[in-house]
N, C-alpha and C positions, 0 to 999 in steps of 0.2 A: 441435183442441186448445185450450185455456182455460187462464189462468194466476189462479191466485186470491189475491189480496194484492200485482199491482201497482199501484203508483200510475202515474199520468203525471203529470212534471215540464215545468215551464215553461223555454225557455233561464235566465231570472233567479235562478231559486232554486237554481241550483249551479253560479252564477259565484261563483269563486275565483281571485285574482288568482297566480297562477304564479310570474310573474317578468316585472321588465324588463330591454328589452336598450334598445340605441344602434343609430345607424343601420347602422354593420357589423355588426349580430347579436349583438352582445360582451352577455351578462348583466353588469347595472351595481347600484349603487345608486340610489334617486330621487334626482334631482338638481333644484333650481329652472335653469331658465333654458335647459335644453337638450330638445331633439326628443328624445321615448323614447317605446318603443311598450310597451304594459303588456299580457301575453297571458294569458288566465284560462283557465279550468279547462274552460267549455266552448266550447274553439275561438277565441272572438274575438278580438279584438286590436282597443285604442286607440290612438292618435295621438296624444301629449299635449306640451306646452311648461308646465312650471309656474311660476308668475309669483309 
């Protein structure tokens, strides 16, 4: 079986950032200054502290 007209995507070209949460999982707004993990569209999830 052969599919005609797919592409293959790279993980980068359809990351889209989701949502973030806080370290209990709460969905939040960005905030500077506090630990929040940022989880995208495919799968990943960041660690961030914005300064």
């Amino acid at each position: 079986m052969s599919f005609v007209g797919v592409e293959k995507f790279t993980k980068d070209e359809f990351k889209e950032l989701i949502m973030v949460v806080d370290a209990l999982g709460r969905k939040v707004e960005v905030k500077r200054g506090l630990l929040q993990f940022y989880i995208y569209s495919d799968g990943s999830v960041e660690k961030r502290v914005l300064r």
